[in-house]
C-alpha positions in Angstrom: 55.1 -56.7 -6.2 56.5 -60.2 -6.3 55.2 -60.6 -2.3 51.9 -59.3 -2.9 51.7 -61.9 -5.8 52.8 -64.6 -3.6 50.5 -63.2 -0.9 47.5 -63.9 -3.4 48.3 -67.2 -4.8 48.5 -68.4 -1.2 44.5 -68.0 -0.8 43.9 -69.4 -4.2 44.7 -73.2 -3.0 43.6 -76.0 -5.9 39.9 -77.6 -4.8 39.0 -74.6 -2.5 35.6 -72.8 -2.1 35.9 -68.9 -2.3 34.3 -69.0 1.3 37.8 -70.8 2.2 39.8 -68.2 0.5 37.9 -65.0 2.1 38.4 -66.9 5.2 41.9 -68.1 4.9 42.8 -64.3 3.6 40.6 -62.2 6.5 43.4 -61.7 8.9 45.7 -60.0 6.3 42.7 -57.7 4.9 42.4 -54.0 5.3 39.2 -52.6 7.7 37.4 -51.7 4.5 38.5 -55.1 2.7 37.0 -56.7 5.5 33.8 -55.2 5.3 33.6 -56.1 1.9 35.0 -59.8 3.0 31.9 -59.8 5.6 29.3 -58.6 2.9 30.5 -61.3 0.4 30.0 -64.3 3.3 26.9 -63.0 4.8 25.2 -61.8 1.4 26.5 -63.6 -1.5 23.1 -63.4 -3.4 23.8 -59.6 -3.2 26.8 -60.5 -5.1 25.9 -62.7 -7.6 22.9 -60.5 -8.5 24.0 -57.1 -8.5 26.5 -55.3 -10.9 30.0 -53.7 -8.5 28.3 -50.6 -9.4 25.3 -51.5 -6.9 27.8 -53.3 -4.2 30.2 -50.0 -4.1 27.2 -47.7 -3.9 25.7 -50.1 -1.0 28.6 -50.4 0.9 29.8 -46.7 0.1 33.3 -47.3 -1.3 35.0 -46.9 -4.8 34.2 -49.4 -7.7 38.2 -49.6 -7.1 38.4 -50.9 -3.6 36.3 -53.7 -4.9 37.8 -55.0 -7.5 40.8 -54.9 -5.6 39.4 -56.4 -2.9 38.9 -59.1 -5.7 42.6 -59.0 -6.5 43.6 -59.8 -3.0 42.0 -62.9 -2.6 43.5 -64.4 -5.8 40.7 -63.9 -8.5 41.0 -61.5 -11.7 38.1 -59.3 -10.9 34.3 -59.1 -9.9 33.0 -61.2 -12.7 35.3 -64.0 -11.3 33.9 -63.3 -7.6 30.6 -63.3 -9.1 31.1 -66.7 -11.2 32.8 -68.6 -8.6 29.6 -67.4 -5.7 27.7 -69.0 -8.2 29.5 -71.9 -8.3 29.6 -72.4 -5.1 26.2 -72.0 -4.6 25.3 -74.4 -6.9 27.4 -77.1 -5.3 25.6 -76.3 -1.8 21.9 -76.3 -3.5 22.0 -79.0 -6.2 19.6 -78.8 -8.5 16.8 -82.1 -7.9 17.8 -84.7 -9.7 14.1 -86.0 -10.0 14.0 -83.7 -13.2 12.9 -84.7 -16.3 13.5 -83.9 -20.1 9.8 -82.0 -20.3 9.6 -80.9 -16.5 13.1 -79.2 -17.8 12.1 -77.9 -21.0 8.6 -76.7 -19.5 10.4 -75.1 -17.0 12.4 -73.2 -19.5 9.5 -72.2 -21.7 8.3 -70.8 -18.3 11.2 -69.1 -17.2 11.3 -67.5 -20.9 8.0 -66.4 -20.9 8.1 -64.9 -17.1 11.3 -62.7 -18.5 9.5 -60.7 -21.2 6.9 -59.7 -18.5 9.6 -58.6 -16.3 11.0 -56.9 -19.3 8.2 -55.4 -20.5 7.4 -54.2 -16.8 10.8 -52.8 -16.0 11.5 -50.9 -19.6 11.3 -47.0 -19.5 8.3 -46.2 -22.2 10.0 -42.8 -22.2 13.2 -44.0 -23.0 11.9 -46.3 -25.8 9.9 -43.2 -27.3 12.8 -41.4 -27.7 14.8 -44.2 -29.3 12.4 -44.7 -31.7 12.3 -40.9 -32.7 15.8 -41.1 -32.3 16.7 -44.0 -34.4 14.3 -43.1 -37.1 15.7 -39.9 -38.2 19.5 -40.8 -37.8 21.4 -41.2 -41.1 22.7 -44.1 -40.2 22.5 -46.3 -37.3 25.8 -48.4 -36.2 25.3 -51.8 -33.1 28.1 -52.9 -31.5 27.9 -56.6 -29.8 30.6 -58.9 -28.4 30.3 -62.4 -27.4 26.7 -64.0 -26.8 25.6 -60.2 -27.4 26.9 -60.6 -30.9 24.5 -62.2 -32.8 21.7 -60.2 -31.3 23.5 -56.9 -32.7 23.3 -58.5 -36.3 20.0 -59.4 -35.4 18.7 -56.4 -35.1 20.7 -55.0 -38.1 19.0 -57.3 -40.3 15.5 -55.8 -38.5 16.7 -51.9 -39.3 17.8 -52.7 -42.8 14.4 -54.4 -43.2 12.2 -51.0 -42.5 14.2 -49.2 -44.7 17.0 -47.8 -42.0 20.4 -47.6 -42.7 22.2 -49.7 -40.3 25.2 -52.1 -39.3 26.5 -53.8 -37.0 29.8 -54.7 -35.7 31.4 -57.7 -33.5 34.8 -57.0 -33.9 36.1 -54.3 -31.3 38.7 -52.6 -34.2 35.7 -52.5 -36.2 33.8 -50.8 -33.4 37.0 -48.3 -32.5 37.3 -47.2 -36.4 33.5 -47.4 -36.9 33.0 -44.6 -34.0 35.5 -42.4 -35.1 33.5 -41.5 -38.2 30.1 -40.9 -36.3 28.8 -37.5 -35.9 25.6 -35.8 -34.4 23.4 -37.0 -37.4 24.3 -41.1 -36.8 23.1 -42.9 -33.3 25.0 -46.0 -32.0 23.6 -49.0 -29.9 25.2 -51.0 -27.8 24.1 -54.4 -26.7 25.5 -55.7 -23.3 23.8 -58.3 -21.6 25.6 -57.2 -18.1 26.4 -53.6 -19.3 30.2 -54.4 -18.4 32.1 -55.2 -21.3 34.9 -52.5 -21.5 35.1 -52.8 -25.1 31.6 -52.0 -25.5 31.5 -49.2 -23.0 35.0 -47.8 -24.6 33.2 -47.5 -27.9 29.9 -46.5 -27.1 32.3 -43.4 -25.3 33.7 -43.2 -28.5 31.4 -42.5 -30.1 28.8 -40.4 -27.9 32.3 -38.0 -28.0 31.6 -37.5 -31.7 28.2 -36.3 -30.8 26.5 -39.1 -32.0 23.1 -40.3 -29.7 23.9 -43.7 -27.6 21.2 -45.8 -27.1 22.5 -49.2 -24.7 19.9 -52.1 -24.7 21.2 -54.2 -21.4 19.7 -56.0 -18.7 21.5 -54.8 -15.9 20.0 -51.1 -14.5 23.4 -49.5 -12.8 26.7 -50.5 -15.0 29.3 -49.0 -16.9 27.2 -49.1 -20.6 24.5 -46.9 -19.3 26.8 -44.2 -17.7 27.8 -43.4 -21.5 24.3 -43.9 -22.8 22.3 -40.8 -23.5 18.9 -43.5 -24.0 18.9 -46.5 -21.4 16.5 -49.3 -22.6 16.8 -51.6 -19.3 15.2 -55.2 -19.6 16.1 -56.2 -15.8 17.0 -55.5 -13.0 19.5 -58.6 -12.0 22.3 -59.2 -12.5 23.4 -62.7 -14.5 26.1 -65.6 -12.6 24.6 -68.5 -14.2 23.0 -70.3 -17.5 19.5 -69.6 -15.9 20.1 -66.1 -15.3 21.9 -65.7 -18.3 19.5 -66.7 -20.8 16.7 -65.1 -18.9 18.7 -61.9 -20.3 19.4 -62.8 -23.5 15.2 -63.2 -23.6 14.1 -60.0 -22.7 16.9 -58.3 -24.9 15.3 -60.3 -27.5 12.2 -59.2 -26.7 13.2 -55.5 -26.5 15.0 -55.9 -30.4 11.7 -57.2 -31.4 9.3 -54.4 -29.7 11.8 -51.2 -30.8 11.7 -52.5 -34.1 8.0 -53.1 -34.1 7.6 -49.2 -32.7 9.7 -48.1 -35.1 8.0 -49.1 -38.2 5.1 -48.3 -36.6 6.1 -44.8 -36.6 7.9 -44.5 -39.9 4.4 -45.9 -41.6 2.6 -43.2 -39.8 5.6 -40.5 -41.0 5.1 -40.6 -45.0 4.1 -42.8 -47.4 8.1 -43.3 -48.9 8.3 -45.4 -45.5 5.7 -47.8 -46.5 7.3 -47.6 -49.6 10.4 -49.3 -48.1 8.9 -51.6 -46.1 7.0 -53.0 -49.8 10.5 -52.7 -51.1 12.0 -55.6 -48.3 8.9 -57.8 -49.2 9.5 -57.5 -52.9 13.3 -57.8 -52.3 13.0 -61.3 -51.1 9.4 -63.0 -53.0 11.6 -65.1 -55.1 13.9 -66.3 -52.1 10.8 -68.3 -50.7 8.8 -71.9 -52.2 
């Protein structure tokens, strides 16, 4: 174990690019390692974009092989492999330095705007009908979020508890564990995963789906680990994220997506019976004195 250690610390020298450590580790690879090695150098794009789901099923190997390929030449895992093409890449193809302030923030606004189209071209209306139907007869509705996806799970609590659902959310992964042990078939969960690969969410989401409670996932990446547990898939994208651009492309058409399920569901509960407009008067009331 200690040599194998050794063997990977030896590619992983201070300054290097992870061209230079694929390269520096070929020699000592396995066939299918190398094939892997060979898909990484000639297609990184495919790597930086696509979840290990999509580069197993493309190369035809285990999820396994991959991530130990990872391993091998000194990083943690494919997130790392991913992060550090991107890196890489970046240092290659410099971003122009003629930008400005507004050229920047236009761009941004841009880039924003473009992702909700893509979202709202790439979302299954099937799958977002039977969320809503879902979601607005459960007896209670639980979100789990971690990290960046956090906020956006309390987010959309606040939205649920506003049209008269009961709903909450939870960032903590104990919270999650405990909170899907005491789901059944009348509660729904959702998870929010901007990759879809966050074992903590994916472990709960399992959880709770076990309990025989509906799993909705809300994610922008099509084939990863959150929607293999999910009984509804609302996909945003179909990319996956390595950098801050790509990255906050996703966390625009997730917001977009909290925005239009919660807009279709009150939509539908108003059309249901008049004790759902009832509730929805009941959040305006709530709140009139809060407000100049």
């Amino acid at each position: 174990m200690n040599d194998k250690r050794n063997k990977e610390a030896d590619f992983t020298a201070e300054g290097s690019t992870l061209f230079t450590q694929i390269q520096s580790a070929y020699g000592s690879l396995s066939a299918t390692e190398k094939r892997i090695a060979d898909y990484v150098l000639n297609s990184p794009e495919q790597i930086i974009y696509n979840s290990v789901t999509q580069v197993a099923e493309e190369l035809a190997i285990a999820q396994s092989t991959v991530t130990r390929f990872c391993r091998t030449i000194g990083l943690r895992g494919f997130q790392e492999l991913k992060i550090r093409l991107a890196q890489d890449t970046e240092r290659t193809n410099p971003a122009s330095e003629d930008q400005g302030e507004g050229s920047l923030s236009k761009k941004m606004a841009q880039t924003a705007a473009n992702s909700i189209v893509d979202a709202s071209a790439n979302i299954d209306q099937e799958a977002l009908d039977q969320a809503v139907k879902r979601l607005a007869s459960a007896r209670r509705i639980v979100i789990f979020g971690l990290g960046e996806s956090g906020p956006m799970a309390q987010l959309l609590k606040i939205k649920l508890i506003g049209i008269g659902l009961v709903a909450d959310a939870h960032v903590d992964v104990h919270l999650q564990s405990i909170s899907a042990a005491h789901l059944d078939e009348r509660d729904a969960v959702i998870g929010i995963s901007q990759q879809g690969s966050t074992k903590d969410i994916v472990t709960a989401i399992r959880a709770a789906r076990a309990t025989g409670a509906t799993s909705v996932c809300i994610t922008a990446q099509g084939k990863s680990p959150i929607t293999e547990v999910s009984d509804i898939r609302l996909v945003c994208a179909q990319r996956g994220m390595s950098n801050i651009v790509e990255s906050f492309k996703s966390k625009a058409s997730i917001l977009y997506v909290i925005e239009l399920l919660t807009v279709m569901l009150t939509l539908h509960l108003t059309e249901q019976t008049a004790e759902s407009k009832k509730k929805l008067w009941k959040t305006t009331d709530s709140i009139l004195d809060k407000l100049y």
